[in-house]
Gaussian input, Z-matrix of N, CA and C with variables (Angstrom, degrees):
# hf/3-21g

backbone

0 1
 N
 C     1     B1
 C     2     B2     1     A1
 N     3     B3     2     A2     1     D1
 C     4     B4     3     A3     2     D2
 C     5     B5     4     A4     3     D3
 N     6     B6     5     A5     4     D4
 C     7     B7     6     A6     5     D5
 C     8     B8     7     A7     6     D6
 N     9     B9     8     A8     7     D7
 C    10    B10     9     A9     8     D8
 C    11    B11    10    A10     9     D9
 N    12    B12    11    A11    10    D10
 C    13    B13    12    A12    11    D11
 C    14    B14    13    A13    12    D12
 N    15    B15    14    A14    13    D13
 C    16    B16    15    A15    14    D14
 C    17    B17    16    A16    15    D15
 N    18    B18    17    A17    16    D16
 C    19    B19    18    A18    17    D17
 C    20    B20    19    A19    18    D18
 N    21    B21    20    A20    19    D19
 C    22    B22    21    A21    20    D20
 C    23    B23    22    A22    21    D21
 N    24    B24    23    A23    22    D22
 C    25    B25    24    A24    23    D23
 C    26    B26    25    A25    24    D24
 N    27    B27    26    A26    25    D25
 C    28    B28    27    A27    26    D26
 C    29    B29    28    A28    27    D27
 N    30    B30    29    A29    28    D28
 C    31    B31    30    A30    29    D29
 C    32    B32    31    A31    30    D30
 N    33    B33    32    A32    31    D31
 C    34    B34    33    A33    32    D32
 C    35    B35    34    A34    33    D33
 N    36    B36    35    A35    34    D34
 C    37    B37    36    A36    35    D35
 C    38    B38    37    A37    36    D36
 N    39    B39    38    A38    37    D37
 C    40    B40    39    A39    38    D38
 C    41    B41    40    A40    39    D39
 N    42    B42    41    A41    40    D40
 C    43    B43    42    A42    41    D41
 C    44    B44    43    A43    42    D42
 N    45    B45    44    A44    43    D43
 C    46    B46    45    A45    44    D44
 C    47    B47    46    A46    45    D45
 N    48    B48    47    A47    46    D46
 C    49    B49    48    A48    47    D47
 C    50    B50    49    A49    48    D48
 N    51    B51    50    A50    49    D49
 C    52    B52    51    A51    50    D50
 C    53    B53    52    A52    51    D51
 N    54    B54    53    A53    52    D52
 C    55    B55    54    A54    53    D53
 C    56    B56    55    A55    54    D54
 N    57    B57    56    A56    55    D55
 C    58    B58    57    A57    56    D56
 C    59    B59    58    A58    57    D57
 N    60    B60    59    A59    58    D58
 C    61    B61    60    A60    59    D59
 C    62    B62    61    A61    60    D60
 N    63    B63    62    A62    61    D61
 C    64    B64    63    A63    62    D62
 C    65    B65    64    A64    63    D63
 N    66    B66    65    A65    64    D64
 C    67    B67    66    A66    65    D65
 C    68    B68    67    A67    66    D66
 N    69    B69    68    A68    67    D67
 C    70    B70    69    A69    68    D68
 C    71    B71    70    A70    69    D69
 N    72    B72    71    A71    70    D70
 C    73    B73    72    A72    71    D71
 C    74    B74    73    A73    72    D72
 N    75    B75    74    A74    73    D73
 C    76    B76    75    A75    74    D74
 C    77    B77    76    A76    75    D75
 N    78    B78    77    A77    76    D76
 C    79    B79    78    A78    77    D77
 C    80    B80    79    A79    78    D78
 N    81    B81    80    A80    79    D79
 C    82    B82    81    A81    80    D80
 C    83    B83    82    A82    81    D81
 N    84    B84    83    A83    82    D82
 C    85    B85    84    A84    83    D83
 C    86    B86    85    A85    84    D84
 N    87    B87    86    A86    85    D85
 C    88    B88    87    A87    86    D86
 C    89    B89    88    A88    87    D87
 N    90    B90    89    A89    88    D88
 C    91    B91    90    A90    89    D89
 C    92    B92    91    A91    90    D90
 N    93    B93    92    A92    91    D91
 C    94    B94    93    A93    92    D92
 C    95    B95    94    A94    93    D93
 N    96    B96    95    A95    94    D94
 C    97    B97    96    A96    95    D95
 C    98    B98    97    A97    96    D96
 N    99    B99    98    A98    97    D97
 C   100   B100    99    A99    98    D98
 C   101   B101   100   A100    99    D99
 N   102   B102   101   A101   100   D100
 C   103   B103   102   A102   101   D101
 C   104   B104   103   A103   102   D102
 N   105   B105   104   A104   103   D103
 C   106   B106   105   A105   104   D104
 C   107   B107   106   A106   105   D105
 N   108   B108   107   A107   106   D106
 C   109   B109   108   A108   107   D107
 C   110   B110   109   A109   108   D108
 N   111   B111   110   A110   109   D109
 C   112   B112   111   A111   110   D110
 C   113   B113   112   A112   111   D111
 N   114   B114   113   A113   112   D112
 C   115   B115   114   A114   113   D113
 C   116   B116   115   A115   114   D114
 N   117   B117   116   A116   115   D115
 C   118   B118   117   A117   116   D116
 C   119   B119   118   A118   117   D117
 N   120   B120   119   A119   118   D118
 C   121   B121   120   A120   119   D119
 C   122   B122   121   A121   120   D120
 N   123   B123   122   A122   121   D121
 C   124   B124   123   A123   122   D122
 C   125   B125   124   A124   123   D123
 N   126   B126   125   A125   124   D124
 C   127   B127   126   A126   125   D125
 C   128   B128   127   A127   126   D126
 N   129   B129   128   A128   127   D127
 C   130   B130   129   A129   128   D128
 C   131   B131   130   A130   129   D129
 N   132   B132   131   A131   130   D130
 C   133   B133   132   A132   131   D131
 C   134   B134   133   A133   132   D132
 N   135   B135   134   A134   133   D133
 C   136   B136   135   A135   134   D134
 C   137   B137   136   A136   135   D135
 N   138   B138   137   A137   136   D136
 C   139   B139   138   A138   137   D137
 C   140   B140   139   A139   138   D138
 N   141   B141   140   A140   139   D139
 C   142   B142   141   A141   140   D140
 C   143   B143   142   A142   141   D141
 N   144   B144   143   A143   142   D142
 C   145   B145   144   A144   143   D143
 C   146   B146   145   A145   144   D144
 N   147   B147   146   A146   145   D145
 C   148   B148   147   A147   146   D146
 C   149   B149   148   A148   147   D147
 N   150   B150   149   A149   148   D148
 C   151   B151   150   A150   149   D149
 C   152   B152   151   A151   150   D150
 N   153   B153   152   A152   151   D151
 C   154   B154   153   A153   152   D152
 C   155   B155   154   A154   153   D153
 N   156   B156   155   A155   154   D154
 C   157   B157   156   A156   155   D155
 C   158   B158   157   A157   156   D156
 N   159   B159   158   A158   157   D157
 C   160   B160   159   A159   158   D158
 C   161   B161   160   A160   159   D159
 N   162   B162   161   A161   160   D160
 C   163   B163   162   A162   161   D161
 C   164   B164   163   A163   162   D162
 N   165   B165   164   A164   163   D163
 C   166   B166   165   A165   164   D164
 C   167   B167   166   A166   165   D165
 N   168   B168   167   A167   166   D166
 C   169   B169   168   A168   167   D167
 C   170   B170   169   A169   168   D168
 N   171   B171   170   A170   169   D169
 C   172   B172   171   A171   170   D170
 C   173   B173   172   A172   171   D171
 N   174   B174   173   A173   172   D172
 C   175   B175   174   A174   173   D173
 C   176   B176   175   A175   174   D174
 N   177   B177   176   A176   175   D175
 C   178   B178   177   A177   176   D176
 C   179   B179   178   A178   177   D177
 N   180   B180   179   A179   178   D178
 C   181   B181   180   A180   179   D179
 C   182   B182   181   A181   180   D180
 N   183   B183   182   A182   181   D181
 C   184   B184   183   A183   182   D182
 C   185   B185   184   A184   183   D183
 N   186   B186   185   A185   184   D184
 C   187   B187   186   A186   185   D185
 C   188   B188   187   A187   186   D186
 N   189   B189   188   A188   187   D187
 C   190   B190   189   A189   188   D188
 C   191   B191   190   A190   189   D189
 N   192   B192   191   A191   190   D190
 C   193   B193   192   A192   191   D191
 C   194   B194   193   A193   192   D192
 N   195   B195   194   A194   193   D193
 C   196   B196   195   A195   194   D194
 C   197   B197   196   A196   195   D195
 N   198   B198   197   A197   196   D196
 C   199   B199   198   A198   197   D197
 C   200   B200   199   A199   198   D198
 N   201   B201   200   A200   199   D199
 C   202   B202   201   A201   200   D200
 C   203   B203   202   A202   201   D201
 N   204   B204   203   A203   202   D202
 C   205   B205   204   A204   203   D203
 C   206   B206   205   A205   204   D204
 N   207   B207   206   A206   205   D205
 C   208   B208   207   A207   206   D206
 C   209   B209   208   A208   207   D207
 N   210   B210   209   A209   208   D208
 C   211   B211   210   A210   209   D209
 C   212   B212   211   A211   210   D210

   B1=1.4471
   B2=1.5303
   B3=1.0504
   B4=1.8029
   B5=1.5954
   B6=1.3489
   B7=1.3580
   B8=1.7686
   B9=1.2351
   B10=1.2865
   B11=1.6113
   B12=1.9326
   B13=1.5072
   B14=0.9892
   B15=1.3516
   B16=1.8663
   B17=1.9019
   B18=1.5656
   B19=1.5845
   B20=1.3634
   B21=1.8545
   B22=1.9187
   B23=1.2896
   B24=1.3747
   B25=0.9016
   B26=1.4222
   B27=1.4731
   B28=1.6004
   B29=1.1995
   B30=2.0213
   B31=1.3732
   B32=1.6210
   B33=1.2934
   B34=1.4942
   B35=1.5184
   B36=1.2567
   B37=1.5813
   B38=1.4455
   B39=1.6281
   B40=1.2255
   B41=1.5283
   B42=1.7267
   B43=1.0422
   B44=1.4912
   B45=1.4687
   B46=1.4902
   B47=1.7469
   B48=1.1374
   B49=1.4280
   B50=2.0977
   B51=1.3827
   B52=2.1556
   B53=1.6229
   B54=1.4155
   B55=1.5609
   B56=1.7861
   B57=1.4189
   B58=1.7169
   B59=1.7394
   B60=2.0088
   B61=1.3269
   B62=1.6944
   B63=1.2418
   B64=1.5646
   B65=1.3653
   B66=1.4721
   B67=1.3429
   B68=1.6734
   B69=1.4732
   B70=1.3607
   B71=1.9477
   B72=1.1891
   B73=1.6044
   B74=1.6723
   B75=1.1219
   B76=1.9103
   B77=1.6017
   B78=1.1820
   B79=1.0077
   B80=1.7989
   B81=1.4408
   B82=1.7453
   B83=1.7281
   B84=1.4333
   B85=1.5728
   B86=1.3926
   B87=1.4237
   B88=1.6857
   B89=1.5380
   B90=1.5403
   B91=1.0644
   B92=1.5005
   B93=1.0752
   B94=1.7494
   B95=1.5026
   B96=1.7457
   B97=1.5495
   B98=1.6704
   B99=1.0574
   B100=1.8301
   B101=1.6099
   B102=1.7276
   B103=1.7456
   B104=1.8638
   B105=1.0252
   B106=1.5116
   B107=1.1752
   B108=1.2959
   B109=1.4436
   B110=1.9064
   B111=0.9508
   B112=0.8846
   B113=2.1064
   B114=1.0009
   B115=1.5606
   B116=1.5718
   B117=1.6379
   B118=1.6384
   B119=1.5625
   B120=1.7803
   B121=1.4119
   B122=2.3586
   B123=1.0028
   B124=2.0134
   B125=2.0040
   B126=1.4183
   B127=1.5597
   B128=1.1257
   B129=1.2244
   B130=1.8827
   B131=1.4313
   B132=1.7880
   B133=1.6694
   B134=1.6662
   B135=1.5049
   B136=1.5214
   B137=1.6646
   B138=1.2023
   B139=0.8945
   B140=1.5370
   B141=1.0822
   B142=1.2219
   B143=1.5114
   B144=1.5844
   B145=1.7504
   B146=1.1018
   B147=1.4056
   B148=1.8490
   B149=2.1040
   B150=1.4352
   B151=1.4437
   B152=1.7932
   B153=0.9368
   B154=1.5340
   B155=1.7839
   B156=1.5762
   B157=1.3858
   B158=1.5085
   B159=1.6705
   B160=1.2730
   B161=1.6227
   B162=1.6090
   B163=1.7181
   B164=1.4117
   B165=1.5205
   B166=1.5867
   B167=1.4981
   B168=1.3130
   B169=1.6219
   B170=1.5939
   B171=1.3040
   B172=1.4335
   B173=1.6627
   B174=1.3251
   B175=1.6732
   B176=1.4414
   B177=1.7537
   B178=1.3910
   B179=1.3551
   B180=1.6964
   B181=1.8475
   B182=1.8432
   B183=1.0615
   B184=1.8861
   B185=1.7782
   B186=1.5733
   B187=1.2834
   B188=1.5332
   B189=1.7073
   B190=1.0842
   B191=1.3311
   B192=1.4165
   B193=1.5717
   B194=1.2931
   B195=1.2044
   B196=1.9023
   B197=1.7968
   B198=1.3584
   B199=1.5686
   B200=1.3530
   B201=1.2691
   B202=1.4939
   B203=1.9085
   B204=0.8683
   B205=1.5346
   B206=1.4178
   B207=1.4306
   B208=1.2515
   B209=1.7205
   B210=0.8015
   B211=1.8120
   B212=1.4355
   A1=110.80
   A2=107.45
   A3=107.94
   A4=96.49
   A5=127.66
   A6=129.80
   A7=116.55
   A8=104.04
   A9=122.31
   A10=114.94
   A11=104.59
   A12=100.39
   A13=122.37
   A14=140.93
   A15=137.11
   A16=95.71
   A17=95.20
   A18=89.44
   A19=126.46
   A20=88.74
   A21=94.89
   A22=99.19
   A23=144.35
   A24=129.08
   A25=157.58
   A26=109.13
   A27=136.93
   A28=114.24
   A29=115.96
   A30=110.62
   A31=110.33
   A32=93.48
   A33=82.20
   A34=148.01
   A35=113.51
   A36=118.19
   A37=103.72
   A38=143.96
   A39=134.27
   A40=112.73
   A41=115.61
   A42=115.11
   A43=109.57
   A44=106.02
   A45=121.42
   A46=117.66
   A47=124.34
   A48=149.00
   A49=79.76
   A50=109.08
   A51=95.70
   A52=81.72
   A53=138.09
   A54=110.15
   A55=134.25
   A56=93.23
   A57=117.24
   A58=113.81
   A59=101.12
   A60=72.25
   A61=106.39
   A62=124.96
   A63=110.33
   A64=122.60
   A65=128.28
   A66=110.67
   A67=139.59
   A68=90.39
   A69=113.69
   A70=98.95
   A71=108.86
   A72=108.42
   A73=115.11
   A74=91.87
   A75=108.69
   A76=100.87
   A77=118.78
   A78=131.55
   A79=110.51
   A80=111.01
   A81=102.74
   A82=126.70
   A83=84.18
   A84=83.13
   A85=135.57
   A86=106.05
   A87=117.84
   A88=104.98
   A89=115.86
   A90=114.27
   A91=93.96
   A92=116.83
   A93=122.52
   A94=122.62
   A95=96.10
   A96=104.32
   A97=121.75
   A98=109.56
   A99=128.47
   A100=100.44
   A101=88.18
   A102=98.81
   A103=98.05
   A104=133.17
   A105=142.73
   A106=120.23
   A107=112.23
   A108=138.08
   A109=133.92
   A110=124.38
   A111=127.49
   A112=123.61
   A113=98.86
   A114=92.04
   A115=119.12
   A116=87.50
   A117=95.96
   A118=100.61
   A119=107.48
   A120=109.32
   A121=100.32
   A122=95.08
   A123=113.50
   A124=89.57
   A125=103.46
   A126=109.11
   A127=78.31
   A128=149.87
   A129=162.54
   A130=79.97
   A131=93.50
   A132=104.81
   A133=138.64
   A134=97.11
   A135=84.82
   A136=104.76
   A137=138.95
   A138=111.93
   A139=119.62
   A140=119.96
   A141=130.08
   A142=115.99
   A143=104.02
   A144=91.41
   A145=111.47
   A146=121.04
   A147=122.90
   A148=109.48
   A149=79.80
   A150=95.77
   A151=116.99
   A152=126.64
   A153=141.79
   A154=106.79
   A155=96.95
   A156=110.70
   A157=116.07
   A158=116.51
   A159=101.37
   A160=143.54
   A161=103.23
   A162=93.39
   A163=97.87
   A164=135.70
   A165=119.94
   A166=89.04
   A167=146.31
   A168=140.44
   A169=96.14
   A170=115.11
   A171=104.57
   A172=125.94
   A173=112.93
   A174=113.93
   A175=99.64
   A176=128.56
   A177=96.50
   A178=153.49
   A179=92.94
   A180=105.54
   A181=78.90
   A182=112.37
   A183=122.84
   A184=112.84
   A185=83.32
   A186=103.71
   A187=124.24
   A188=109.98
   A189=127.55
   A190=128.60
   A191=114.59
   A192=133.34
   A193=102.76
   A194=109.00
   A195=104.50
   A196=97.33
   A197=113.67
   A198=89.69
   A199=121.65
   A200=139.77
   A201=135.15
   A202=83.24
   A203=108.66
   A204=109.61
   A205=103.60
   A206=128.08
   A207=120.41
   A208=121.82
   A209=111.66
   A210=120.50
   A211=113.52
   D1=-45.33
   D2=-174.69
   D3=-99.29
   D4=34.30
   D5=142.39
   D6=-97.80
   D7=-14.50
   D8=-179.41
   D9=-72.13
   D10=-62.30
   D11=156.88
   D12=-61.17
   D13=-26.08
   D14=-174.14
   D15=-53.76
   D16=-50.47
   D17=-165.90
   D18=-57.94
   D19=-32.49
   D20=-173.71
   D21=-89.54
   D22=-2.27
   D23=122.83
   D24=-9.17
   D25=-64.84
   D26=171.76
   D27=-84.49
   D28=-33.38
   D29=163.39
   D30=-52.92
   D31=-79.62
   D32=-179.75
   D33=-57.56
   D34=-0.86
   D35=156.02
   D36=-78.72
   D37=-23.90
   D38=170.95
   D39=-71.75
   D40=-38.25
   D41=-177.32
   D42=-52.68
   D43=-63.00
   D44=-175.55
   D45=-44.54
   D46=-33.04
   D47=-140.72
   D48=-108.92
   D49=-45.19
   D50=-171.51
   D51=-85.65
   D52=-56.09
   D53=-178.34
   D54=-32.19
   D55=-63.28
   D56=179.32
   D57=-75.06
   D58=-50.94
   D59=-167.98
   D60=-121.44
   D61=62.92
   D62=176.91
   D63=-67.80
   D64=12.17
   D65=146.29
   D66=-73.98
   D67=-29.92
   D68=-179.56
   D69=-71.04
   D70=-69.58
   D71=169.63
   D72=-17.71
   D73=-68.82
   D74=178.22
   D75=-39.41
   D76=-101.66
   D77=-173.28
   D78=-30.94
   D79=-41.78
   D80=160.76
   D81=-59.51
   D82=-44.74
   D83=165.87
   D84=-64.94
   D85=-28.80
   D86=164.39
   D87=-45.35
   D88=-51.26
   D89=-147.16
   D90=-84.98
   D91=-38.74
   D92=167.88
   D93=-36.55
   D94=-56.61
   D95=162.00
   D96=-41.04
   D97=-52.63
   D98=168.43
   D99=-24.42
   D100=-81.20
   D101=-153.79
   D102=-90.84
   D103=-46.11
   D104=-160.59
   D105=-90.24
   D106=-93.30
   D107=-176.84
   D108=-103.34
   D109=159.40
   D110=168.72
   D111=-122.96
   D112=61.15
   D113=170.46
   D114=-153.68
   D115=128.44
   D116=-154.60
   D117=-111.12
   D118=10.37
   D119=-177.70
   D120=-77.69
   D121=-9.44
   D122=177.38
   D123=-46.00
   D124=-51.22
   D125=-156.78
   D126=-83.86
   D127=-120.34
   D128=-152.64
   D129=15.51
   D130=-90.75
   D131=-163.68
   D132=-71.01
   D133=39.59
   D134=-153.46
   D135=-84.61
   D136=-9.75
   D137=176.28
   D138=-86.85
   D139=6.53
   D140=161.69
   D141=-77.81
   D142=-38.61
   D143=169.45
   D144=-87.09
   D145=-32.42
   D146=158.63
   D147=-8.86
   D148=-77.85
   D149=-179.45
   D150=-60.30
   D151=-40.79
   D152=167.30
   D153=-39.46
   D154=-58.61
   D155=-170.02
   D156=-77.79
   D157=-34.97
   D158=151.50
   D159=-66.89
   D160=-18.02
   D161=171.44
   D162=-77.16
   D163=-38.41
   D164=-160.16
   D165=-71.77
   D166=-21.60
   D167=-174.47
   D168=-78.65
   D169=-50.91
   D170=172.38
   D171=-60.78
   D172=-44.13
   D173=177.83
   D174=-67.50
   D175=-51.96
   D176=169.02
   D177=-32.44
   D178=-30.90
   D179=-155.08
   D180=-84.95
   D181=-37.54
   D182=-174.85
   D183=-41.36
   D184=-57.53
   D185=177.44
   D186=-50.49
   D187=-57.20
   D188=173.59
   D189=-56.56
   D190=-40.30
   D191=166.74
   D192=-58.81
   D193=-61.33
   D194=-161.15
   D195=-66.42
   D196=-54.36
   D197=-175.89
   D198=-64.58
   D199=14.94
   D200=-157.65
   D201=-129.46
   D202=-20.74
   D203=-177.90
   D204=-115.63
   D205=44.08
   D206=154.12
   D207=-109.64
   D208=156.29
   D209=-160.11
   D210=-152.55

């Protein structure tokens, strides 16, 4: 259950973070590109995952509430 909020959690600090901050993103991802990964399609589309990542942050927190509040 409280793996459930962790997630809608992190969704939504990513969501929040491609709305407000896609410079900061970019430049992480550069650095990602470096050591990790390679995908720079994150920046193109982000407000599309912006939005993506806040409903799964919202159905998480949904999720998490209702099962922790069942009786």
């Amino acid at each position: 259950m409280i793996i459930l909020i962790v997630i809608g959690v992190v969704s939504f600090l990513f969501a929040i973070a491609l709305f407000f901050f896609p410079d900061q993103l970019k430049k992480m991802n550069e650095m990602g590109n470096q050591i990790l990964f390679t995908d720079e399609r994150a920046i193109v589309y982000r407000k599309i995952a912006g939005i993506l990542l806040l409903l799964l942050s919202f159905l998480f927190f949904f999720i998490g509430y209702y099962i922790t509040n069942i009786k």
